[in-house]
C-alpha positions as CSV (number, residue, x, y, z in Angstrom):
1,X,131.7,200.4,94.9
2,X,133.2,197.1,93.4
3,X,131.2,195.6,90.6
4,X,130.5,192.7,92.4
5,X,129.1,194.4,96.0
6,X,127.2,196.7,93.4
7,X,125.4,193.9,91.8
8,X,124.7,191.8,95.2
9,X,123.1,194.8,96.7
10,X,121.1,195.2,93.3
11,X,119.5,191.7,93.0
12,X,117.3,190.1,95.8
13,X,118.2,186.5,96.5
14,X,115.0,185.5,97.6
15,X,114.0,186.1,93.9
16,X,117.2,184.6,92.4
17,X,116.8,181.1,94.2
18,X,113.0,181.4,93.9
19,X,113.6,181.0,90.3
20,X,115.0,177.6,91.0
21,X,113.2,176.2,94.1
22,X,110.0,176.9,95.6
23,X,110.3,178.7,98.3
24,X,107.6,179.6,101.5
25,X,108.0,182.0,104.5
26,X,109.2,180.4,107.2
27,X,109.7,183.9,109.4
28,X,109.8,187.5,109.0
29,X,112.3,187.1,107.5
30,X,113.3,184.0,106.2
31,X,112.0,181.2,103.5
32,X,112.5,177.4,102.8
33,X,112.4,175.3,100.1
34,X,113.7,171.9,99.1
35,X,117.3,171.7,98.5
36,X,118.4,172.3,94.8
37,X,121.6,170.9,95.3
38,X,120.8,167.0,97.4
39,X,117.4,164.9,97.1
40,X,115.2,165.6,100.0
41,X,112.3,165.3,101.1
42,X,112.1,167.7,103.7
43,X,112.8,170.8,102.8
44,X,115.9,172.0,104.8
45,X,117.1,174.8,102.3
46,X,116.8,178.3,104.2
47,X,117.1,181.9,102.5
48,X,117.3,184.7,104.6
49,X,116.3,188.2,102.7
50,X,117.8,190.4,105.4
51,X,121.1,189.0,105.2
52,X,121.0,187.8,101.7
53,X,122.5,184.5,102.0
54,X,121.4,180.9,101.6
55,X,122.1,177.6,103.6
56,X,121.2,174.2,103.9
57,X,120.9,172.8,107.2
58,X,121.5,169.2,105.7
59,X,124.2,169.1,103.0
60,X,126.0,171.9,104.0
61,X,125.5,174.3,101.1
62,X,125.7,177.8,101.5
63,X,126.9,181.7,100.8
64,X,125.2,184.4,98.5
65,X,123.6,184.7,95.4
66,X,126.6,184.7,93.1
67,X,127.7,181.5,94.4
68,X,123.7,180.5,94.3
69,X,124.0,180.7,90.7
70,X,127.5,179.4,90.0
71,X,126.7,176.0,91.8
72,X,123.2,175.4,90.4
73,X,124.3,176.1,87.5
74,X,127.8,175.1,87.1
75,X,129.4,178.5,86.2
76,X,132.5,179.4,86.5
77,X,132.9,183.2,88.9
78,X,133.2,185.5,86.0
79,X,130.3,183.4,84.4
80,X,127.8,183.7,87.1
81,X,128.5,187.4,87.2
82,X,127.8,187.7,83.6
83,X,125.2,186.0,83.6
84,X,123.6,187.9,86.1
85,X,124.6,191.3,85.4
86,X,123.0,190.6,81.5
87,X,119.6,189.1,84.0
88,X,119.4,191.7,86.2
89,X,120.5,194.6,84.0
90,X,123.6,195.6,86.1
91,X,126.1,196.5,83.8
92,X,129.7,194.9,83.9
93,X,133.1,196.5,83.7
94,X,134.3,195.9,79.7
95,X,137.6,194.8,81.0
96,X,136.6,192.2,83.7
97,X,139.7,190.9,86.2
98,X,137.3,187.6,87.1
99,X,137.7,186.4,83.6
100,X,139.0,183.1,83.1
101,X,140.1,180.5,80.1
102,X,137.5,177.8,81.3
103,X,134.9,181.0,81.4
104,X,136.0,182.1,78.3
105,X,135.9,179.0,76.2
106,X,132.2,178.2,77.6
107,X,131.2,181.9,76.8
108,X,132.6,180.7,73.1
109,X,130.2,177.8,73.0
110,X,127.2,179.8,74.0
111,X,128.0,182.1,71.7
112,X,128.0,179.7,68.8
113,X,124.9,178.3,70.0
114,X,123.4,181.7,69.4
115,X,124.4,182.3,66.3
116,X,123.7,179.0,65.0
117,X,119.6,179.6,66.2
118,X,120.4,183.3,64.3
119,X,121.6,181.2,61.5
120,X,118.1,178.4,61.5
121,X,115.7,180.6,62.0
122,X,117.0,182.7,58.9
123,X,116.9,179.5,57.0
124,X,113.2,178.6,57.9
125,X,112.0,181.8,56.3
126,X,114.3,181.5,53.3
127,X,113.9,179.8,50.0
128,X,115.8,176.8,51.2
129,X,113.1,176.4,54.2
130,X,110.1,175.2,51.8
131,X,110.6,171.7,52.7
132,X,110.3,172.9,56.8
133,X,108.2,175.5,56.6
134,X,105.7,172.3,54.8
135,X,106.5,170.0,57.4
136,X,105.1,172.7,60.1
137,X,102.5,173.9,58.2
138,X,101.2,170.1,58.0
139,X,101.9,169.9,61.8
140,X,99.2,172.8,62.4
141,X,101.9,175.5,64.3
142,X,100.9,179.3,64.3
143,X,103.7,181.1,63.4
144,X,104.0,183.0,66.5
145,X,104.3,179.3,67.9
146,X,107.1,179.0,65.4
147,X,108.4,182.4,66.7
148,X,108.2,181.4,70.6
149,X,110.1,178.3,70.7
150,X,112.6,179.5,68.2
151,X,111.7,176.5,65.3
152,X,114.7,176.4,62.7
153,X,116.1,175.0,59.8
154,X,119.6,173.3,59.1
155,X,120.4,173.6,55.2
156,X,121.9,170.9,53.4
157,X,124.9,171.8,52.8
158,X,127.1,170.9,55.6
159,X,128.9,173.7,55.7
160,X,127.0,176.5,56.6
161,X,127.7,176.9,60.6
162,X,131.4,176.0,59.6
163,X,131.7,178.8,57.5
164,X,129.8,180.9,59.9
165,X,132.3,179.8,62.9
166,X,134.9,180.6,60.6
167,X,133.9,183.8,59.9
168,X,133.8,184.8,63.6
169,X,136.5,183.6,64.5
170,X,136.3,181.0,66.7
171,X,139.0,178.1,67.1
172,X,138.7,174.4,65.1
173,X,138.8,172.8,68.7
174,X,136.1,175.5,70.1
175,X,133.8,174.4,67.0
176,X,134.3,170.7,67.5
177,X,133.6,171.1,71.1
178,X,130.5,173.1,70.8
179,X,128.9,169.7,69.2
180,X,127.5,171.4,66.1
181,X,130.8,170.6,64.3
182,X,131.9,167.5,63.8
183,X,136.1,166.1,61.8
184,X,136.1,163.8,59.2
185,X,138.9,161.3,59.3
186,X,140.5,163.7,57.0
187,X,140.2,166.6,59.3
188,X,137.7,168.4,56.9
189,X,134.8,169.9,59.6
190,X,131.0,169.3,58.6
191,X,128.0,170.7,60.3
192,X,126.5,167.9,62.6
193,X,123.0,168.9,61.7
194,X,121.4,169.1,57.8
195,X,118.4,168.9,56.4
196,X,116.4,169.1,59.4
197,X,114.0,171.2,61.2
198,X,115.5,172.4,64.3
199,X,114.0,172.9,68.2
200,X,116.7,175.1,70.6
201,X,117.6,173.5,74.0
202,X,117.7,175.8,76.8
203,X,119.3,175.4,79.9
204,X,117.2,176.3,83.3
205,X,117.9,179.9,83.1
206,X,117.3,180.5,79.2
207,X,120.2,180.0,77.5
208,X,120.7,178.1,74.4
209,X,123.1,175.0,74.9
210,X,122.4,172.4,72.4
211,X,119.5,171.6,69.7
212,X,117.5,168.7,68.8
213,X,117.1,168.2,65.0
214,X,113.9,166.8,63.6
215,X,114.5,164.9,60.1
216,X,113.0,166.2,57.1
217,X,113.7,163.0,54.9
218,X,112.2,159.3,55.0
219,X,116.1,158.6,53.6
220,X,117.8,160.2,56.7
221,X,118.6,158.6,60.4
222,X,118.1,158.7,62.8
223,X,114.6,160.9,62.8
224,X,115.4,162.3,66.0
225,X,119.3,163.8,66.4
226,X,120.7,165.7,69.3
227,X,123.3,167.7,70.6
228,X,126.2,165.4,71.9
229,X,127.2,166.3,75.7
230,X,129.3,169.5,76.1
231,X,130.8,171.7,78.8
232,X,127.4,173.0,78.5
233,X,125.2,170.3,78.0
234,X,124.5,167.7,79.9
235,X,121.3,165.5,78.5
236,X,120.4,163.8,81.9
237,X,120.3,167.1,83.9
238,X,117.6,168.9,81.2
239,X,114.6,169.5,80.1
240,X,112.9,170.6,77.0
241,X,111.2,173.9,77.4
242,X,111.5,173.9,81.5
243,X,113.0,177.2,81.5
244,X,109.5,178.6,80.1
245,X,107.1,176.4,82.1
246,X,108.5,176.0,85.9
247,X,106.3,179.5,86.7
248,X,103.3,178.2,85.6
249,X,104.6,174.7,87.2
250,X,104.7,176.5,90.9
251,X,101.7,178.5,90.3
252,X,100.0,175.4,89.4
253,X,101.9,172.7,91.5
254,X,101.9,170.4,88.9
255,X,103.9,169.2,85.7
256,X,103.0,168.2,82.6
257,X,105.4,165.3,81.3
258,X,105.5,164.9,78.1
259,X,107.8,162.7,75.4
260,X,109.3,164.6,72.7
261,X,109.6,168.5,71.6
262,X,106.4,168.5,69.0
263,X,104.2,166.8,71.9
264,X,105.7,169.6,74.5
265,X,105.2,172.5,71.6
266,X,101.6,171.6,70.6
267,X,100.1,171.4,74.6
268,X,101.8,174.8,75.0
269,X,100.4,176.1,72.0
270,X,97.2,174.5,73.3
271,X,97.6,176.8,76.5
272,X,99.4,174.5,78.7
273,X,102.1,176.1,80.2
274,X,103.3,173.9,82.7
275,X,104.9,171.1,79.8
276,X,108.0,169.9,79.8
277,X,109.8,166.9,77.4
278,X,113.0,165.0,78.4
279,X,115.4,165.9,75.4
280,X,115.7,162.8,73.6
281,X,116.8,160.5,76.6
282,X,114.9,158.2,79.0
283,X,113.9,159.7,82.0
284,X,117.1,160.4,85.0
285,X,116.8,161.0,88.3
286,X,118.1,164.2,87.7
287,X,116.0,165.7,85.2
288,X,113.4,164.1,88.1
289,X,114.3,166.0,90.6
290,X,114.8,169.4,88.6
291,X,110.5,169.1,88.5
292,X,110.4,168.1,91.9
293,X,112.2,171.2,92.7
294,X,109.0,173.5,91.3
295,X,105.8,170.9,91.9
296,X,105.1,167.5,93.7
297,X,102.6,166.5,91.0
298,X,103.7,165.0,87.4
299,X,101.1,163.9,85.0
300,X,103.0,161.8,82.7
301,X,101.6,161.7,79.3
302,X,103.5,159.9,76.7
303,X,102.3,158.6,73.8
304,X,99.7,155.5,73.7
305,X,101.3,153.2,71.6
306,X,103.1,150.3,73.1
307,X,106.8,152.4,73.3
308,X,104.6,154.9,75.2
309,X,103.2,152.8,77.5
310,X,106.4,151.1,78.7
311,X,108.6,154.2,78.7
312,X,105.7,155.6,81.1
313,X,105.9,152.7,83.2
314,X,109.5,153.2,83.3
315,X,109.2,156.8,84.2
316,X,106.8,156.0,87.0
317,X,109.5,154.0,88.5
318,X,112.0,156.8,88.8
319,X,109.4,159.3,89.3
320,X,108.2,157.1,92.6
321,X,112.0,156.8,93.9
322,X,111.6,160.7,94.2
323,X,108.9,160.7,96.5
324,X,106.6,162.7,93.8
325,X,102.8,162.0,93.4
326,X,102.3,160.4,89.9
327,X,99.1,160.4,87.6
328,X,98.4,159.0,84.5
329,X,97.1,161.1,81.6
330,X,95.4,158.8,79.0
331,X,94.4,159.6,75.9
332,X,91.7,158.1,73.8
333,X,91.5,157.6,69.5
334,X,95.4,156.8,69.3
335,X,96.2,160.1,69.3
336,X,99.5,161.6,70.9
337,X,98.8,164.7,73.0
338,X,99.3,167.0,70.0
339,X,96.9,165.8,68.1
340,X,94.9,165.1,70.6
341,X,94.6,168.9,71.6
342,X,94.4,169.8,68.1
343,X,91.4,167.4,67.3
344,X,89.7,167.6,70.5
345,X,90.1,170.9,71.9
346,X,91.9,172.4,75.2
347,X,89.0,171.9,76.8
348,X,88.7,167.8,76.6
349,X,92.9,167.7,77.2
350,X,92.2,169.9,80.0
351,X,89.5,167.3,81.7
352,X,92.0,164.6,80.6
353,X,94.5,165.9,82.5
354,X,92.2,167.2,85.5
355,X,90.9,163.5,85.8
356,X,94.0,161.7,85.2
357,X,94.1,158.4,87.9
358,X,97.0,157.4,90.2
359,X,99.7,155.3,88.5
360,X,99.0,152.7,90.8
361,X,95.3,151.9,89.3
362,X,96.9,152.9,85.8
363,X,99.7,150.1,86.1
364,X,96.7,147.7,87.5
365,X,94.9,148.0,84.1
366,X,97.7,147.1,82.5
367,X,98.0,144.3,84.4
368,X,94.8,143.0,84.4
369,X,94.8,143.1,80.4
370,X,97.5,140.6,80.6
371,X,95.9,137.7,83.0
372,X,92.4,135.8,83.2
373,X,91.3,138.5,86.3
374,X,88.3,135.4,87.1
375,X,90.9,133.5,88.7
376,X,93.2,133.3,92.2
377,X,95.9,132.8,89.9
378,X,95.3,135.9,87.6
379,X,94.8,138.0,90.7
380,X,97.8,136.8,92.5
381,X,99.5,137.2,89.6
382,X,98.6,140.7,89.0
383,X,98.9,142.2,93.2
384,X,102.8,140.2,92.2
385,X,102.9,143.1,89.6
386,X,101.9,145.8,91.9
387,X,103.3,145.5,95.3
388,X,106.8,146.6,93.9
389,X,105.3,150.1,93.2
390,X,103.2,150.1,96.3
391,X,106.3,149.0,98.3
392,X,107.7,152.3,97.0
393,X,104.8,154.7,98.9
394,X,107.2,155.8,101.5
395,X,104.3,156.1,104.7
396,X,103.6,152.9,106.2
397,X,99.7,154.0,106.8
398,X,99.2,155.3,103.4
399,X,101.1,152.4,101.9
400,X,98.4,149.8,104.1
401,X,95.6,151.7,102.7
402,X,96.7,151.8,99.0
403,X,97.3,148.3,99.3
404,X,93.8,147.2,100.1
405,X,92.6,149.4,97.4
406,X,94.4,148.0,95.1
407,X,93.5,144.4,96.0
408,X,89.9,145.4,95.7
409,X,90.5,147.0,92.8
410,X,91.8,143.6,91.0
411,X,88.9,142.0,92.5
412,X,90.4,140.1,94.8
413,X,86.1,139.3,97.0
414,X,85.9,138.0,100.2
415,X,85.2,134.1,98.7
416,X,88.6,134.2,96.9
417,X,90.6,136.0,99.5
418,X,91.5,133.0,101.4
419,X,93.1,131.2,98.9
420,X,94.7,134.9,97.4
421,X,96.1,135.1,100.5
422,X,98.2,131.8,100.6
423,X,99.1,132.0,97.3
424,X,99.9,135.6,98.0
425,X,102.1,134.2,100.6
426,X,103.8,131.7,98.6
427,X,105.1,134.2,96.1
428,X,106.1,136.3,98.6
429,X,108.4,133.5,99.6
430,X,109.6,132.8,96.5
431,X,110.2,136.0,95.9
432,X,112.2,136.6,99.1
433,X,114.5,133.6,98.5
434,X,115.4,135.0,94.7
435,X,116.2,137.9,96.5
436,X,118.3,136.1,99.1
437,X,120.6,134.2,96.2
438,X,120.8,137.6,95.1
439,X,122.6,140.2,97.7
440,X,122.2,142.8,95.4
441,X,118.7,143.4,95.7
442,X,117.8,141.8,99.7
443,X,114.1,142.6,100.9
444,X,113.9,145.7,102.6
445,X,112.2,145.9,106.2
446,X,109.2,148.4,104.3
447,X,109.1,145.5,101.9
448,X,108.8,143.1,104.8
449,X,106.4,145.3,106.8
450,X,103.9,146.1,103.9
451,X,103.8,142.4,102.7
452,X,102.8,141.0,106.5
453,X,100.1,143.7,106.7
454,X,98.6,143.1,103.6
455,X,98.1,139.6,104.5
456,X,97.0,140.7,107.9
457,X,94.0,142.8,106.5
458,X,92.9,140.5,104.1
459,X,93.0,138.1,107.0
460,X,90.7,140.3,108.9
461,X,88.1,140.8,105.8
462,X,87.8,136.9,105.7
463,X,87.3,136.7,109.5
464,X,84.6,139.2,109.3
């Protein structure tokens, strides 16, 4: 039998693609999911297990597991089959025909990015690790924490990976493109990463394709460095620690968002599985829908400091365009969600997280701290805040509803409404002619709809 015929009839594709998307039985024989390769928000992604192919009903996409996994995850023929004959344990011909130089040079930069973990991890537990292995130990990790995410160390001399490339074998360019290996003006190479404490990126399906690099000295900048883009690594399309999470993430239907690799490390540790982290980045549309592929629910919990708060708020905002259901997690005492589950207990995160509110009453606190909520004008002020992230509730019905709530919630009573609602008016007017001397954003008929019945209801209440 033909290697590749072999290894289609020994995977099923229902479980391939259910790594990626969640899927439900839609037949005997058949299952559906949302589409992993469009934004929708009805699913229209079929699977059929009998036949062993996939199709989308509403892009187009379609054929059988080994293109499955070549378009999610941008592999090359030979490299899908590779991949999934070293997943699946179906061993592949030594002398491959499907090989190709694009396959080739990518199989190069994974395997740097292996060696180059081989490489940290040996320095953590050497003598030249002191400073990192300190720098842990103050952070609280266990060391089979250490041992699970695959913690390094990058030594300071500069040289150590280029040396180690060297050795192997591997091209100048292949080393420069790999993004651990950067050219002086001179043309002498340097490693990109020194003196840091290093956290492995992995794509969806578990391979290492670029680092983040924690600094271990006040002296060095930026704290934070990470892996340039690649041919295999693209920042907006990943997630920190997905690849281990998005089981629990379906079995739980819900994602924990989190800011940066400790924060994701220390809730996991804390017996969280479902964390993720963007790596380094603000939040894309991308690495949005990746979660929405696995749950409808993200509880965003960044830190609580003012940075926090507003790269939440701008999460929410992509996060809404997606059509997924948000929460807030807050956290009290300052404390980011590492500490906070190593001072107060799993437990109290786990009630945090449990009880965490909608973003819309979440964004209405913030508001309120800002305005003199005793007046017309701080109210109207504050529903001026809002009704851009109601507007974004995609149901008319539930969009109605959440906007009463909200305007009770700002405290908008029935003595005050009258005059809420003319001024509510009036900006509403306003806004729409800004809008007008600006095509680029024109009110949308949802906007228009959801404006008129919010001042129809309000209306009402005053009649009553």
């Amino acid at each position: 039998m033909d290697f590749v015929e072999q290894l289609k009839s020994s995977v099923d594709i229902v479980n391939v693609v259910g790594e990626y998307v969640r899927l439900r039985r839609s037949g005997a024989n058949r299952y559906m999911g949302l589409c992993p390769f469009h934004n929708e928000k009805t699913a229209s992604f079929t699977v059929h297990a009998v036949h062993q192919f996939y199709k989308c009903f509403s892009c187009g996409a379609g054929g059988d597991v080994v293109k499955f996994v070549m378009e999610k995850e941008g592999l090359s023929f030979y490299e899908a089959l590779k991949t999934m004959s070293e997943r699946y344990g179906v061993p592949m011909p030594k002398r491959s025909q499907y090989a190709d130089e694009d396959s080739k040079v990518r199989g190069s930069l994974l395997a740097m990015h292996e060696a180059a973990e081989e490489n940290f991890r040996a320095n953590l537990q050497s003598q030249i690790g002191e400073a990192a292995r300190g720098y842990i130990a103050r952070r609280g990790l266990a060391a089979e924490t250490v041992e699970h995410f695959g913690l390094g160390y990058s030594d300071r001399s500069g040289r150590a990976l280029v040396r180690l490339f060297g050795q192997r074998g591997f091209p100048v360019a292949q080393m420069e493109e790999s993004g651990l290996v950067g050219k002086r003006q001179d043309g002498s190479l340097y490693d990109r990463f020194r003196n840091r404490l290093m956290f492995p990126i992995h794509n969806e399906s578990g391979k290492i394709i670029g680092f983040g690099g924690r600094a271990l000295s006040p002296d060095d900048e930026p704290k934070y460095l990470n892996s340039p883009e690649t041919p295999i690594y693209k920042k907006s399309h990943v997630l920190y620690n997905l690849h281990r999470a998005k089981e629990a993430v379906r079995k739980e239907d819900r994602v924990i968002l989190v800011e940066g690799y400790m924060d994701a490390i220390g809730v996991t540790a804390a017996g969280f599985r479902n964390v993720v982290a963007s790596c380094g980045t603000a939040l894309t549309a991308q690495q949005v829908q990746a979660m929405k592929r696995h749950a409808d629910r993200i509880a965003v919990n960044f830190d609580p400091d003012a940075p926090g708060a507003n790269a939440a708020q701008r999460s929410i905002d992509i996060l809404l365009q997606e059509d997924i259901q948000v929460y807030v997690v807050e956290l009290d005492g300052g404390l980011d969600p590492d500490e906070y589950c190593k001072e107060r207990g799993a437990t109290a995160y786990r009630n945090r997280v449990e009880n965490a509110q909608s973003y819309i009453y979440w964004l209405a606190d913030r508001a309120r701290a800002k305005h003199d909520m005793r007046s017309t004008q701080g109210q109207i002020a504050v529903l001026e805040i809002l009704v851009p992230a109601v507007q974004k509730i995609p149901d008319t019905l539930e969009r109605l509803k959440l906007a009463i709530d909200v305007a009770g919630y700002v405290g908008v009573d029935q003595a005050n409404q009258g005059a809420v609602l003319d001024a509510f008016k009036r900006a509403a007017v306003d806004r729409k002619e800004k809008l007008v001397e600006s095509p680029a954003s024109p009110l949308r008929h949802d906007e228009r709809m959801l404006l008129n019945a919010l001042c129809w209801e309000i209306r009402n209440c005053a009649l009553k």
